[in-house]
C-alpha positions as CSV (number, residue, x, y, z in Angstrom):
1,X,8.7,-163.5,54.1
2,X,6.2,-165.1,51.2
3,X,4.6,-163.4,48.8
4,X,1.1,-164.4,48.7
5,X,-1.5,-162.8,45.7
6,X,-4.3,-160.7,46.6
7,X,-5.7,-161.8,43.2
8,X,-5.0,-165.6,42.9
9,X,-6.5,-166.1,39.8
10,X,-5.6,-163.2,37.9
11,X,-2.5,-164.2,36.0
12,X,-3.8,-167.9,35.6
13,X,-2.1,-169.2,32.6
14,X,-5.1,-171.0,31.5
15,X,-6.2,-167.2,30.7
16,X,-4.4,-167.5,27.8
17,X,-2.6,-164.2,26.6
18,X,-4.8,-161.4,26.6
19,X,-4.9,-160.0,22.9
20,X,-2.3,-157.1,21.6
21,X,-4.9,-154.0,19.9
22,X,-3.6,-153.5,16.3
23,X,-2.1,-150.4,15.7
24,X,-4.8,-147.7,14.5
25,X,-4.4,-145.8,11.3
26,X,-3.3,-142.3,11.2
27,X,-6.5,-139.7,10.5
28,X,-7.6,-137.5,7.9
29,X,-7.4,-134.8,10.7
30,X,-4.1,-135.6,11.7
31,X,-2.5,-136.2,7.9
32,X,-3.8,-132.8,7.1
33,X,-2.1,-131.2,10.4
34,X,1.1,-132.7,9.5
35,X,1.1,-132.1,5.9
36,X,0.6,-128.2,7.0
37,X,3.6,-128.6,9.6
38,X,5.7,-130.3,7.1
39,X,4.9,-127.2,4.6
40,X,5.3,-124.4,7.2
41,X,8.7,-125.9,8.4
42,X,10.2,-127.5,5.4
43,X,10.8,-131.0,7.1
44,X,9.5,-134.1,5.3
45,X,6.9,-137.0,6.3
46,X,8.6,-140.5,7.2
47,X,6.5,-142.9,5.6
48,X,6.5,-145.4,8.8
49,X,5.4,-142.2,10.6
50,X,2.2,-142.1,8.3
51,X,1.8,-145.5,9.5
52,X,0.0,-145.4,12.2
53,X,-1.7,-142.9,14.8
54,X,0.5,-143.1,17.5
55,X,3.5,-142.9,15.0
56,X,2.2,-139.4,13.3
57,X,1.6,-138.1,16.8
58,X,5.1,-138.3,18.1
59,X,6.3,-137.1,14.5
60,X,4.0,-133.9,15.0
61,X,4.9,-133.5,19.0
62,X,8.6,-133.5,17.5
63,X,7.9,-130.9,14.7
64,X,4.7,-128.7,15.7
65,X,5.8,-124.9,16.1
66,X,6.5,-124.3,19.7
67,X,4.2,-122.0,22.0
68,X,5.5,-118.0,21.5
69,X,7.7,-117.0,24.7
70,X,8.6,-113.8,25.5
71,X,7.2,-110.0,26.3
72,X,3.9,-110.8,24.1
73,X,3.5,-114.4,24.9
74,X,0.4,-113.7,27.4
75,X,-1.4,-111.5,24.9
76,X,-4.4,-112.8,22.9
77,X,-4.5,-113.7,19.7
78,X,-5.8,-111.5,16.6
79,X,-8.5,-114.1,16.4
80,X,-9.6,-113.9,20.0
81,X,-9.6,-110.2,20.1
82,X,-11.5,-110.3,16.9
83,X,-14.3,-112.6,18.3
84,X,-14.5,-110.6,21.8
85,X,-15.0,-107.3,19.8
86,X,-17.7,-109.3,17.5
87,X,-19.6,-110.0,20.9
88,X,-18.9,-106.4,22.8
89,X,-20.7,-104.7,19.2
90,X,-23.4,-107.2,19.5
91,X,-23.8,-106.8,23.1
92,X,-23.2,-103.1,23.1
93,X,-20.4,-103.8,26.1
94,X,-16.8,-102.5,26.4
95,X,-13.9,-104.8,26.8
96,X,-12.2,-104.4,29.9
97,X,-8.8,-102.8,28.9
98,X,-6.8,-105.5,31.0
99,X,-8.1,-108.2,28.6
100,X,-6.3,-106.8,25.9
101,X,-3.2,-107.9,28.0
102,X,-3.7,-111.3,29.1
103,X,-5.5,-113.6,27.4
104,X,-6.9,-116.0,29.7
105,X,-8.8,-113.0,31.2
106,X,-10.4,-112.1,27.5
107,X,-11.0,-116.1,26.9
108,X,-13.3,-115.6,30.2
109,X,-14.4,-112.2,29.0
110,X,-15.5,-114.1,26.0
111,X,-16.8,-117.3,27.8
112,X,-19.4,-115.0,30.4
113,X,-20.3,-112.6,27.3
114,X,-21.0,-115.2,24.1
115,X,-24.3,-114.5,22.9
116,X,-26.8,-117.7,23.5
């Protein structure tokens, strides 16, 4: 049994190598997220992690607080049940009660109520 391309010419060698993409700086975004991890947690900043993008990402996977488990871990946030009561005064509507418990039903509370 052979082995026979489908593509004969796409590994040619007089392709020449295909170029290697430089490493991409880190972001103002993502220095300021990291900065307020490494303040909230007490850990410190490698400076090869500052490096580069892809390095400051895996340094913030590795240290960003993780999601809340537990009894109140479906609930929304203060924020979202802030911003749904902002809309329900506006709109002179009531928030379903079950909303207050889970809070991918008050994100599409919020998301079928926003004022346009």
């Amino acid at each position: 049994m052979s082995f026979e391309p489908q593509f004969p010419d796409l590994f040619a060698p007089e392709q020449g190598a295909l170029p290697i993409e430089q490493p991409q700086p880190a972001t103002e975004k993502q220095v300021r997220y990291a900065q307020a991890i490494a303040l909230k947690t007490g850990a410190t900043i490698p400076h090869r992690a500052r490096a580069t993008r892809a390095a400051l990402s895996q340094w913030i996977e590795a240290h960003k607080p993780k999601a809340p488990t537990g009894k109140f871990a479906n609930y929304p946030s203060s924020k979202q049940v802030a911003f749904a009561e902002r809309i329900a005064r506006i709109k002179h509507r009531e928030i379903p009660h079950e909303c207050f418990r889970d809070k991918v039903m008050m994100s599409k509370w919020i998301d079928g109520n926003k004022p346009r």
